[in-house]
C-alpha positions as CSV (number, residue, x, y, z in Angstrom):
1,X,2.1,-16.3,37.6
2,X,1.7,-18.3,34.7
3,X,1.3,-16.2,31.5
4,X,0.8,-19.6,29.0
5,X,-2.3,-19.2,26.7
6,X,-4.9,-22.4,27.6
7,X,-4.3,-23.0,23.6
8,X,-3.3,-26.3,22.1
9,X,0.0,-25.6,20.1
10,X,0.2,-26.1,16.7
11,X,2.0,-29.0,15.0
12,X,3.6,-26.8,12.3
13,X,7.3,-26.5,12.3
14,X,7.8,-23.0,11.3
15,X,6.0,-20.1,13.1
16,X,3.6,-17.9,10.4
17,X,6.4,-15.9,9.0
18,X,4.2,-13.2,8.1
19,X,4.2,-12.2,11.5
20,X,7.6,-12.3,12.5
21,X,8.1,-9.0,11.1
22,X,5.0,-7.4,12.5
23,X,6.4,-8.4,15.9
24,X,9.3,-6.8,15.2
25,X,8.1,-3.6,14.5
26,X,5.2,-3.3,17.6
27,X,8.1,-4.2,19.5
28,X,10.1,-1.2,18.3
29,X,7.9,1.1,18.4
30,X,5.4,-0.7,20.9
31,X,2.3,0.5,19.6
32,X,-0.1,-1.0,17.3
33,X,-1.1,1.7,15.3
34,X,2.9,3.2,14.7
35,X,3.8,-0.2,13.7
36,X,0.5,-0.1,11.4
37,X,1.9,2.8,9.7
38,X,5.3,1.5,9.2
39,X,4.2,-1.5,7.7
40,X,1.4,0.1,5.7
41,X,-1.2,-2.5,7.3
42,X,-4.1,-2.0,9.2
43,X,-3.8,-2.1,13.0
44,X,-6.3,-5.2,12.7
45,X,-4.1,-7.0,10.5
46,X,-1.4,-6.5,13.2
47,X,-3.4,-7.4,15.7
48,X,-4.1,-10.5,13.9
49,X,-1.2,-11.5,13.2
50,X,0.4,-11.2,16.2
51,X,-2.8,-13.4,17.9
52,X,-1.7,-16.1,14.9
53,X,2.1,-15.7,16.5
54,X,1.1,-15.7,19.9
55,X,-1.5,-18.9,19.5
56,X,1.5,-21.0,17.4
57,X,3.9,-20.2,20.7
58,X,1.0,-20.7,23.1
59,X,2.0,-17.5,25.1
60,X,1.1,-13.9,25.1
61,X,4.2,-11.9,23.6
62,X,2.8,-8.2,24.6
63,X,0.6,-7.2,27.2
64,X,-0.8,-3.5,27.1
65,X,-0.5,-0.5,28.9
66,X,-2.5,2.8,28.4
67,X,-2.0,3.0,25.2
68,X,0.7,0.9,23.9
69,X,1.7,-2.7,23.8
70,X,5.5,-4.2,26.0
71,X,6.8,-7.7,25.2
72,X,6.3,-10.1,28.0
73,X,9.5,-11.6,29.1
74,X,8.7,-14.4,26.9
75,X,8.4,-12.0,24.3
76,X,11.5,-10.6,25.0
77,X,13.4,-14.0,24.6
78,X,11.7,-14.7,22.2
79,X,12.4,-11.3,19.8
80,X,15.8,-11.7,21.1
81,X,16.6,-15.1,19.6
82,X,14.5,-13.4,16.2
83,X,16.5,-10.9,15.8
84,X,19.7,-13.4,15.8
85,X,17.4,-15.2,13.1
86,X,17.2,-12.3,11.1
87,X,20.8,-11.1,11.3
88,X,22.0,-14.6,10.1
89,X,19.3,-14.0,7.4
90,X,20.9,-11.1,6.5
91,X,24.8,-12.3,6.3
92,X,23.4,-14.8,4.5
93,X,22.3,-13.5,1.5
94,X,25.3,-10.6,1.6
95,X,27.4,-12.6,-1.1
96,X,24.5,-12.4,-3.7
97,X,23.4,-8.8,-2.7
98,X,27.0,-7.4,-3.6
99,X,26.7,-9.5,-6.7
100,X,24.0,-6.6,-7.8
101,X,26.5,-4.0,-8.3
102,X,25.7,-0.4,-8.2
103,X,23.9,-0.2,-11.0
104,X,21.2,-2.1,-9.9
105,X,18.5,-0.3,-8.5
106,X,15.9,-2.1,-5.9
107,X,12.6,-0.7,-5.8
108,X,9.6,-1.7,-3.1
109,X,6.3,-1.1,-4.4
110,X,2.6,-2.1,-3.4
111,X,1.0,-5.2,-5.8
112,X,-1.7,-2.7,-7.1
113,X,0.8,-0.1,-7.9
114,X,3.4,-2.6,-9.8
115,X,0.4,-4.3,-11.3
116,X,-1.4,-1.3,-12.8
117,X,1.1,1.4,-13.3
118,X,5.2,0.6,-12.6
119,X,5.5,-2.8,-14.8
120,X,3.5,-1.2,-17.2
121,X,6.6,1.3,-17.6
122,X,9.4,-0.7,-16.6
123,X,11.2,-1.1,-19.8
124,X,11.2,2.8,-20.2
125,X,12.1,2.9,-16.9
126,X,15.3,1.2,-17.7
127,X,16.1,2.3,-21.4
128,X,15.4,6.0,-20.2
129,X,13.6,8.4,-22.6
130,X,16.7,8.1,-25.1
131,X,17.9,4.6,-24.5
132,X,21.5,6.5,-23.6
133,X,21.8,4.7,-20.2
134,X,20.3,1.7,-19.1
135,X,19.8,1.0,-15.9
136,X,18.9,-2.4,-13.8
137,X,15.8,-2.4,-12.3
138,X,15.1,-4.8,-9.3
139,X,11.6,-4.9,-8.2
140,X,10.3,-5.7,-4.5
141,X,7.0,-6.1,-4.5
142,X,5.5,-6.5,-1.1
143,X,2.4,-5.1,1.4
144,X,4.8,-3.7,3.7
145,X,6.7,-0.8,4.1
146,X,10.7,-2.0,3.2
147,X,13.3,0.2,5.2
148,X,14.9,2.1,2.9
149,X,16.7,4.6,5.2
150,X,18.6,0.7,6.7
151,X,19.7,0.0,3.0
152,X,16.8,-3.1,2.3
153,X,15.8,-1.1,-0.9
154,X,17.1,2.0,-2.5
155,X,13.9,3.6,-3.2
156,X,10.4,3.2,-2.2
157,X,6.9,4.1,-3.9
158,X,4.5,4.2,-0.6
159,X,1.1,5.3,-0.4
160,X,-0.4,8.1,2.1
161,X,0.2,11.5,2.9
162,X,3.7,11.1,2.9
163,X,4.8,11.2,6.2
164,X,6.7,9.0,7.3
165,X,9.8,9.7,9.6
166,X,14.0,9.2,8.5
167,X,13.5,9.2,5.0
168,X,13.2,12.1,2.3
169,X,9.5,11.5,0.6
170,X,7.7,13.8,-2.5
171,X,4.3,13.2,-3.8
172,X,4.9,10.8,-7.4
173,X,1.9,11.8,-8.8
174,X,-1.5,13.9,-8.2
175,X,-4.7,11.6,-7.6
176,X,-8.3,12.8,-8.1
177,X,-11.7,10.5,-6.7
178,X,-14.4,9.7,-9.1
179,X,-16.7,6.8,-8.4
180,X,-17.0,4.0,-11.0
181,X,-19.7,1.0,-11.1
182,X,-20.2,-2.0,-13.3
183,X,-22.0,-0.6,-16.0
184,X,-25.2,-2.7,-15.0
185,X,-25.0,-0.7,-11.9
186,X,-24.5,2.4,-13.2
187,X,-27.7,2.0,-15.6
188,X,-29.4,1.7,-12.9
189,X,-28.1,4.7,-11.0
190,X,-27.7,6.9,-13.7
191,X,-24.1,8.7,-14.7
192,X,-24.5,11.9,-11.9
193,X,-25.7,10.3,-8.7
194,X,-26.0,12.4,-5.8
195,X,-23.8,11.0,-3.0
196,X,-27.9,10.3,-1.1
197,X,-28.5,7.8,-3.7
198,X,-24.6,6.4,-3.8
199,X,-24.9,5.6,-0.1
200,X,-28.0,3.3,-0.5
201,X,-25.1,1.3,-2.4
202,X,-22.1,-0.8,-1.4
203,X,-19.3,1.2,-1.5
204,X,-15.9,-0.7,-1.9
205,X,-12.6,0.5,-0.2
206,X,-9.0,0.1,0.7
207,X,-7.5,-0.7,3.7
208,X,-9.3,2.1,5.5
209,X,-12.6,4.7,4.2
210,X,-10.1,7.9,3.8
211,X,-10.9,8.4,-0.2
212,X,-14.5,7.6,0.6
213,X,-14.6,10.1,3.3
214,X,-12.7,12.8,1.5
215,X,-14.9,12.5,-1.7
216,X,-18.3,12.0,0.5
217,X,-17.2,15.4,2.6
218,X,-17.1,17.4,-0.7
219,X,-20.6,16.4,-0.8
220,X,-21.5,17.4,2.4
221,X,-21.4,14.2,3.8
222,X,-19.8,14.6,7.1
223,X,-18.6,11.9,9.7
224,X,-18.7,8.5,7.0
225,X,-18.4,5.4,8.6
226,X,-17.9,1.9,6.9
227,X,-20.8,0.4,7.5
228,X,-21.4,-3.8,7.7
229,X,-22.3,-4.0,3.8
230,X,-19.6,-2.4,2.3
231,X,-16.4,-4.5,1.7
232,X,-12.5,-3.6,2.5
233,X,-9.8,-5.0,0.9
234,X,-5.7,-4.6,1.1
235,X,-5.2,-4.3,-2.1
236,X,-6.5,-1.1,-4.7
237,X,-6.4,-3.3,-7.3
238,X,-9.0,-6.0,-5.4
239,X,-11.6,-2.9,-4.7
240,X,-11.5,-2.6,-8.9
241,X,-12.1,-5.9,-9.7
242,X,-14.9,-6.3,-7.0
243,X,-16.5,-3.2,-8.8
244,X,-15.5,-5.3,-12.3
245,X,-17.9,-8.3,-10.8
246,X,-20.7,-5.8,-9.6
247,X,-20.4,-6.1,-6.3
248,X,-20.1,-2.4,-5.1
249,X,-19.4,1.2,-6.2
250,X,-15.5,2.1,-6.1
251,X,-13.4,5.1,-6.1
252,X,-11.5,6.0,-9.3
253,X,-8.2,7.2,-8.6
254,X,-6.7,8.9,-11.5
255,X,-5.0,9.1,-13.8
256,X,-3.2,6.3,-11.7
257,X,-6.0,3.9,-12.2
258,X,-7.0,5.0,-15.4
259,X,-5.6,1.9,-17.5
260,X,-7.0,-0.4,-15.0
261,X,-10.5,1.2,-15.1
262,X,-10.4,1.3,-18.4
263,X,-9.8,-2.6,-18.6
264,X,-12.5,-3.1,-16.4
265,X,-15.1,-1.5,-18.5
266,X,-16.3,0.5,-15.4
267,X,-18.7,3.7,-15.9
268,X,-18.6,7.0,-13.7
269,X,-21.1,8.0,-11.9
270,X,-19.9,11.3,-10.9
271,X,-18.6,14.1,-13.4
272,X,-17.1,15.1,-10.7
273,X,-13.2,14.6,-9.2
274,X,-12.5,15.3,-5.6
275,X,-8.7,15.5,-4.6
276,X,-7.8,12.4,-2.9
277,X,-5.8,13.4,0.3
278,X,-3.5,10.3,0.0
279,X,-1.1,9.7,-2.9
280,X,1.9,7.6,-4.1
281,X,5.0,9.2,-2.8
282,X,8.3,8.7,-4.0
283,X,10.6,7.2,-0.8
284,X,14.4,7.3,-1.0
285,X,17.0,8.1,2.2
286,X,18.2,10.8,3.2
287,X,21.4,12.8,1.5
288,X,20.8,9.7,-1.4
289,X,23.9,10.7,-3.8
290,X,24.2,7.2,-5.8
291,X,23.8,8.1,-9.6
292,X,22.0,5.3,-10.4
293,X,19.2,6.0,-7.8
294,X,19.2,9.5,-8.8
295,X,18.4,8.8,-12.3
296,X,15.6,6.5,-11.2
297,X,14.3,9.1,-9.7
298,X,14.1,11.4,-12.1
299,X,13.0,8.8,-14.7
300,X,9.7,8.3,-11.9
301,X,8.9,11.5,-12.0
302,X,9.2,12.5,-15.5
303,X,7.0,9.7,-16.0
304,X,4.3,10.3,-13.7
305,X,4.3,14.2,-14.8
306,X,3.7,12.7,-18.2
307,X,0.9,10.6,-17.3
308,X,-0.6,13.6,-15.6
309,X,-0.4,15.8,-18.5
310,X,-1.9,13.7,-20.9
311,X,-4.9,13.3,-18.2
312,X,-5.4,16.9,-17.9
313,X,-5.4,17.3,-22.0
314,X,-8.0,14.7,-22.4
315,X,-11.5,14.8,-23.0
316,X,-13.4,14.8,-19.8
317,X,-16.6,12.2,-19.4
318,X,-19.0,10.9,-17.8
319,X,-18.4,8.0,-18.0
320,X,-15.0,5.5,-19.4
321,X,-14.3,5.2,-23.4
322,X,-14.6,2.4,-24.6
Protein backbone atom coordinates (compact mmCIF):
# COMPACT_ATOMS: atom_id res chain seq x y z
CA UNK A 1 0.00 0.00 0.00
CA UNK A 2 0.99 3.28 -0.92
CA UNK A 3 2.17 5.32 2.21
CA UNK A 4 2.92 8.81 -0.04
CA UNK A 5 1.29 11.92 1.56
CA UNK A 6 -1.36 13.49 -1.26
CA UNK A 7 1.01 16.75 -0.55
CA UNK A 8 2.66 18.75 -3.40
CA UNK A 9 6.49 18.63 -2.68
CA UNK A 10 8.26 21.47 -2.08
CA UNK A 11 10.61 23.21 -4.51
CA UNK A 12 13.35 23.90 -1.80
CA UNK A 13 16.60 22.17 -2.23
CA UNK A 14 17.46 21.41 1.31
CA UNK A 15 15.04 19.67 3.66
CA UNK A 16 14.19 22.15 6.99
CA UNK A 17 17.35 21.32 8.83
CA UNK A 18 15.83 22.02 12.09
CA UNK A 19 14.21 18.92 11.89
CA UNK A 20 16.74 16.54 10.88
CA UNK A 21 17.83 16.29 14.31
CA UNK A 22 14.48 15.90 15.80
CA UNK A 23 14.07 12.97 13.56
CA UNK A 24 17.00 11.61 14.75
CA UNK A 25 16.20 11.55 18.24
CA UNK A 26 12.19 10.15 17.95
CA UNK A 27 13.88 7.59 16.05
CA UNK A 28 16.20 6.66 18.82
CA UNK A 29 14.20 6.72 21.31
CA UNK A 30 10.79 6.40 19.25
CA UNK A 31 8.71 8.42 21.41
CA UNK A 32 7.69 11.91 21.21
CA UNK A 33 7.77 12.98 24.50
CA UNK A 34 11.56 11.18 25.38
CA UNK A 35 12.83 12.87 22.42
CA UNK A 36 11.08 16.15 23.80
CA UNK A 37 13.06 15.85 26.85
CA UNK A 38 16.28 15.19 25.15
CA UNK A 39 16.00 18.09 23.06
CA UNK A 40 14.57 20.34 25.72
CA UNK A 41 11.46 21.17 23.20
CA UNK A 42 8.00 20.62 23.54
CA UNK A 43 6.49 17.43 22.19
CA UNK A 44 4.37 19.96 19.82
CA UNK A 45 7.40 21.48 18.52
CA UNK A 46 8.50 17.89 17.61
CA UNK A 47 5.52 17.01 16.28
CA UNK A 48 5.78 19.99 14.11
CA UNK A 49 8.69 19.58 12.85
CA UNK A 50 8.70 16.35 11.92
CA UNK A 51 5.03 17.24 9.90
CA UNK A 52 7.41 20.17 8.19
CA UNK A 53 9.99 17.05 7.36
CA UNK A 54 7.53 14.71 6.42
CA UNK A 55 5.40 17.29 3.98
CA UNK A 56 9.08 18.44 2.28
CA UNK A 57 9.58 14.42 1.52
CA UNK A 58 5.89 13.97 0.77
CA UNK A 59 5.81 10.67 2.87
CA UNK A 60 5.08 9.76 6.37
CA UNK A 61 8.51 8.89 8.19
CA UNK A 62 6.75 7.28 11.61
CA UNK A 63 3.60 5.75 12.09
CA UNK A 64 2.43 5.08 15.70
CA UNK A 65 1.81 2.41 17.96
CA UNK A 66 0.33 2.41 21.51
CA UNK A 67 2.25 4.84 22.69
CA UNK A 68 5.24 5.48 20.63
CA UNK A 69 6.14 6.43 17.10
CA UNK A 70 8.49 3.52 14.44
CA UNK A 71 10.00 4.84 11.16
CA UNK A 72 8.21 3.67 8.06
CA UNK A 73 10.49 1.88 5.82
CA UNK A 74 10.83 5.09 4.04
CA UNK A 75 11.90 6.52 7.16
CA UNK A 76 14.30 4.02 7.70
CA UNK A 77 16.07 4.76 4.35
CA UNK A 78 15.76 7.78 4.77
CA UNK A 79 17.52 8.11 8.57
CA UNK A 80 19.92 5.74 7.19
CA UNK A 81 21.34 7.89 4.36
CA UNK A 82 21.02 10.92 7.39
CA UNK A 83 23.07 9.44 9.57
CA UNK A 84 25.84 8.96 6.69
CA UNK A 85 25.12 12.89 6.24
CA UNK A 86 25.83 13.52 9.64
CA UNK A 87 28.94 11.31 10.07
CA UNK A 88 30.61 13.05 6.96
CA UNK A 89 29.52 16.24 8.85
CA UNK A 90 31.32 15.14 11.61
CA UNK A 91 34.88 14.04 9.89
CA UNK A 92 34.46 17.09 8.33
CA UNK A 93 34.87 19.52 10.77
CA UNK A 94 37.48 17.05 12.87
CA UNK A 95 40.62 19.12 11.54
CA UNK A 96 39.33 22.45 13.09
CA UNK A 97 37.88 20.71 16.30
CA UNK A 98 41.48 19.36 17.22
CA UNK A 99 42.68 22.85 16.33
CA UNK A 100 40.83 23.86 19.85
CA UNK A 101 43.21 22.22 22.04
CA UNK A 102 42.51 21.13 25.43
CA UNK A 103 42.29 24.15 26.89
CA UNK A 104 39.30 25.17 25.23
CA UNK A 105 36.30 24.58 26.92
CA UNK A 106 32.76 24.25 24.91
CA UNK A 107 29.86 25.10 26.69
CA UNK A 108 25.88 24.61 25.40
CA UNK A 109 23.66 26.84 26.99
CA UNK A 110 19.89 28.07 26.36
CA UNK A 111 19.63 31.84 24.52
CA UNK A 112 17.86 33.24 27.80
CA UNK A 113 20.44 31.78 29.98
CA UNK A 114 23.64 33.07 27.82
CA UNK A 115 21.73 36.33 27.28
CA UNK A 116 20.79 37.20 30.88
CA UNK A 117 23.24 35.58 33.08
CA UNK A 118 26.52 33.47 31.38
CA UNK A 119 27.81 36.35 28.95
CA UNK A 120 27.24 38.65 31.53
CA UNK A 121 30.20 36.65 33.47
CA UNK A 122 32.14 35.32 30.74
CA UNK A 123 35.29 37.33 31.10
CA UNK A 124 35.46 36.16 34.86
CA UNK A 125 34.69 33.06 33.69
CA UNK A 126 37.85 32.92 31.86
CA UNK A 127 40.31 35.21 33.97
CA UNK A 128 39.08 33.13 37.13
CA UNK A 129 38.72 35.04 40.47
CA UNK A 130 42.57 35.82 40.42
CA UNK A 131 43.40 36.09 36.82
CA UNK A 132 46.11 33.08 37.68
CA UNK A 133 44.77 30.84 34.83
CA UNK A 134 42.99 31.70 31.94
CA UNK A 135 40.91 29.55 30.29
CA UNK A 136 39.18 29.46 26.64
CA UNK A 137 35.73 29.64 26.70
CA UNK A 138 33.72 28.30 23.58
CA UNK A 139 30.08 29.06 23.82
CA UNK A 140 27.19 26.88 22.00
CA UNK A 141 24.28 28.52 22.28
CA UNK A 142 21.32 26.51 20.98
CA UNK A 143 17.45 25.35 22.11
CA UNK A 144 18.48 21.90 22.16
CA UNK A 145 19.96 19.60 24.37
CA UNK A 146 23.92 19.04 22.88
CA UNK A 147 25.28 15.46 23.87
CA UNK A 148 27.70 15.91 26.06
CA UNK A 149 28.24 12.32 27.35
CA UNK A 150 29.22 11.67 22.89
CA UNK A 151 31.91 14.54 23.29
CA UNK A 152 29.69 17.48 21.16
CA UNK A 153 30.28 19.82 24.17
CA UNK A 154 32.28 19.43 27.37
CA UNK A 155 29.72 20.81 29.66
CA UNK A 156 26.16 21.73 29.56
CA UNK A 157 23.91 24.30 31.52
CA UNK A 158 20.25 22.56 30.93
CA UNK A 159 17.16 23.56 32.60
CA UNK A 160 14.59 21.11 34.55
CA UNK A 161 14.83 18.93 37.43
CA UNK A 162 17.81 17.56 36.39
CA UNK A 163 17.23 14.29 35.27
CA UNK A 164 18.46 13.39 32.46
CA UNK A 165 20.09 9.87 31.83
CA UNK A 166 24.28 9.09 31.01
CA UNK A 167 25.49 12.22 32.27
CA UNK A 168 26.48 13.43 35.89
CA UNK A 169 24.04 16.74 36.51
CA UNK A 170 23.93 19.24 40.00
CA UNK A 171 21.59 22.00 40.42
CA UNK A 172 23.76 25.52 39.29
CA UNK A 173 21.83 27.64 41.20
CA UNK A 174 18.55 27.94 43.57
CA UNK A 175 15.47 29.71 41.73
CA UNK A 176 12.52 31.20 43.65
CA UNK A 177 8.86 32.40 41.63
CA UNK A 178 7.67 35.85 42.13
CA UNK A 179 5.26 37.36 39.66
CA UNK A 180 6.19 40.64 37.95
CA UNK A 181 3.87 43.04 35.67
CA UNK A 182 4.56 46.20 33.62
CA UNK A 183 4.23 48.67 36.16
CA UNK A 184 0.92 50.07 34.47
CA UNK A 185 -0.34 46.64 35.19
CA UNK A 186 0.64 46.37 38.44
CA UNK A 187 -0.99 49.93 39.49
CA UNK A 188 -3.78 48.57 38.53
CA UNK A 189 -3.55 45.31 40.52
CA UNK A 190 -1.90 46.58 43.36
CA UNK A 191 1.76 45.10 44.74
CA UNK A 192 0.14 41.82 46.90
CA UNK A 193 -2.48 40.25 44.57
CA UNK A 194 -4.14 37.28 45.67
CA UNK A 195 -3.54 34.56 43.02
CA UNK A 196 -8.04 35.07 42.43
CA UNK A 197 -7.36 38.36 41.06
CA UNK A 198 -3.81 37.28 39.13
CA UNK A 199 -5.89 34.60 37.29
CA UNK A 200 -8.38 37.18 35.82
CA UNK A 201 -5.00 38.23 34.05
CA UNK A 202 -2.80 36.89 31.26
CA UNK A 203 -0.27 34.97 32.67
CA UNK A 204 2.94 34.51 30.42
CA UNK A 205 4.97 31.22 30.40
CA UNK A 206 7.78 29.01 29.13
CA UNK A 207 7.65 26.18 27.16
CA UNK A 208 5.18 24.45 29.51
CA UNK A 209 2.89 26.02 32.85
CA UNK A 210 5.35 24.11 35.53
CA UNK A 211 6.46 27.52 37.47
CA UNK A 212 2.89 28.76 37.08
CA UNK A 213 1.59 25.69 38.53
CA UNK A 214 4.06 25.30 41.30
CA UNK A 215 3.69 28.98 42.40
CA UNK A 216 -0.36 28.95 41.87
CA UNK A 217 -0.40 25.45 44.13
CA UNK A 218 1.23 27.40 47.03
CA UNK A 219 -1.76 29.35 46.82
CA UNK A 220 -4.14 26.73 46.86
CA UNK A 221 -4.66 26.76 43.43
CA UNK A 222 -4.82 23.14 42.43
CA UNK A 223 -4.97 21.55 38.82
CA UNK A 224 -3.83 25.07 36.55
CA UNK A 225 -4.28 24.73 33.13
CA UNK A 226 -2.98 27.21 30.32
CA UNK A 227 -5.89 28.54 29.20
CA UNK A 228 -6.47 30.16 25.37
CA UNK A 229 -5.43 33.90 26.59
CA UNK A 230 -2.31 33.28 28.11
CA UNK A 231 0.78 33.16 25.77
CA UNK A 232 3.84 30.48 25.68
CA UNK A 233 6.97 31.05 24.49
CA UNK A 234 10.41 28.95 24.02
CA UNK A 235 12.38 31.25 25.32
CA UNK A 236 12.47 32.76 29.28
CA UNK A 237 13.86 35.65 28.06
CA UNK A 238 10.65 36.21 25.41
CA UNK A 239 8.03 35.71 28.51
CA UNK A 240 10.14 38.99 30.15
CA UNK A 241 9.93 41.13 27.51
CA UNK A 242 6.18 40.34 26.68
CA UNK A 243 5.64 41.28 30.42
CA UNK A 244 8.18 44.54 29.51
CA UNK A 245 5.41 45.43 26.56
CA UNK A 246 2.37 44.79 29.01
CA UNK A 247 1.05 42.00 27.60
CA UNK A 248 0.72 39.61 30.65
CA UNK A 249 1.89 38.84 34.20
CA UNK A 250 5.27 36.69 34.26
CA UNK A 251 7.06 34.70 36.79
CA UNK A 252 10.32 36.16 38.25
CA UNK A 253 12.86 33.62 38.53
CA UNK A 254 15.52 34.72 40.84
CA UNK A 255 18.10 35.82 41.45
CA UNK A 256 18.70 34.29 37.88
CA UNK A 257 16.47 36.85 36.34
CA UNK A 258 17.15 39.46 38.58
CA UNK A 259 19.39 41.69 36.11
CA UNK A 260 16.99 41.18 33.41
CA UNK A 261 13.94 42.19 35.53
CA UNK A 262 15.59 44.84 36.68
CA UNK A 263 16.16 46.13 33.01
CA UNK A 264 12.81 45.69 32.30
CA UNK A 265 11.42 47.97 34.93
CA UNK A 266 8.93 45.29 35.96
CA UNK A 267 7.12 45.56 39.50
CA UNK A 268 6.12 42.45 41.90
CA UNK A 269 3.08 41.70 42.67
CA UNK A 270 3.66 39.22 45.17
CA UNK A 271 5.96 39.61 48.43
CA UNK A 272 5.99 36.37 48.20
CA UNK A 273 8.70 33.62 46.58
CA UNK A 274 7.68 30.10 45.92
CA UNK A 275 10.49 27.57 45.07
CA UNK A 276 10.52 26.83 41.53
CA UNK A 277 10.78 23.01 41.07
CA UNK A 278 12.94 23.39 37.91
CA UNK A 279 16.35 24.93 37.80
CA UNK A 280 19.58 25.40 35.76
CA UNK A 281 21.72 22.39 36.25
CA UNK A 282 25.15 22.07 35.58
CA UNK A 283 25.75 18.97 32.80
CA UNK A 284 29.13 17.44 32.24
CA UNK A 285 29.88 13.34 31.48
CA UNK A 286 30.46 11.03 33.51
CA UNK A 287 34.11 10.22 35.35
CA UNK A 288 34.97 14.03 33.47
CA UNK A 289 38.85 14.31 34.69
CA UNK A 290 40.07 17.03 31.98
CA UNK A 291 41.52 19.98 34.17
CA UNK A 292 40.35 22.50 32.16
CA UNK A 293 36.59 21.33 32.41
CA UNK A 294 37.05 20.85 35.97
CA UNK A 295 38.04 24.37 36.67
CA UNK A 296 35.09 25.55 34.62
CA UNK A 297 33.13 23.90 36.79
CA UNK A 298 34.16 25.13 39.70
CA UNK A 299 34.39 28.67 38.32
CA UNK A 300 30.17 28.09 37.54
CA UNK A 301 29.54 27.24 40.69
CA UNK A 302 31.38 29.63 42.75
CA UNK A 303 29.74 32.08 40.71
CA UNK A 304 26.33 31.19 40.91
CA UNK A 305 26.83 30.61 44.88
CA UNK A 306 27.88 34.21 44.75
CA UNK A 307 24.94 35.47 42.99
CA UNK A 308 22.87 33.61 45.50
CA UNK A 309 24.41 35.19 48.41
CA UNK A 310 24.18 38.53 47.48
CA UNK A 311 20.27 37.81 46.84
CA UNK A 312 19.75 36.44 50.15
CA UNK A 313 21.70 39.61 51.86
CA UNK A 314 19.58 42.04 50.04
CA UNK A 315 16.73 44.05 50.94
CA UNK A 316 13.60 42.33 50.18
CA UNK A 317 10.62 44.37 48.26
CA UNK A 318 7.69 44.53 46.91
CA UNK A 319 8.39 45.57 44.14
CA UNK A 320 12.00 46.09 41.74
CA UNK A 321 14.49 49.23 42.63
CA UNK A 322 14.75 51.32 40.41
Amino acid sequence: MDQRLNLPTSDVVHPPLASLEVVRAVARHQSLTAAAIELGLTAGALSRRVAALEAWLGTPLFERHGRGMRPTPDGQRFLSRIEDAFALIAAAADPWRGQRGSDVVRISVVPAFARMWLLLRLRRLELGPDGGQALRVDVAVDYRHADVEGGEVDVAVRYGRGTWKGVVSEPLMEESLVPVAHADLAARLGTDVAPTDLLQQTLLCDSDAVAWREWLRAHAVERFRPRPHDRRFEDYGLVLAAAQAGLGVALARVPFADAAVEEALLTRLSCVAVPSPLTYHLVTRQRESRPAVVELCQRLKALAKEDGSIRSNAPRSDSVQR
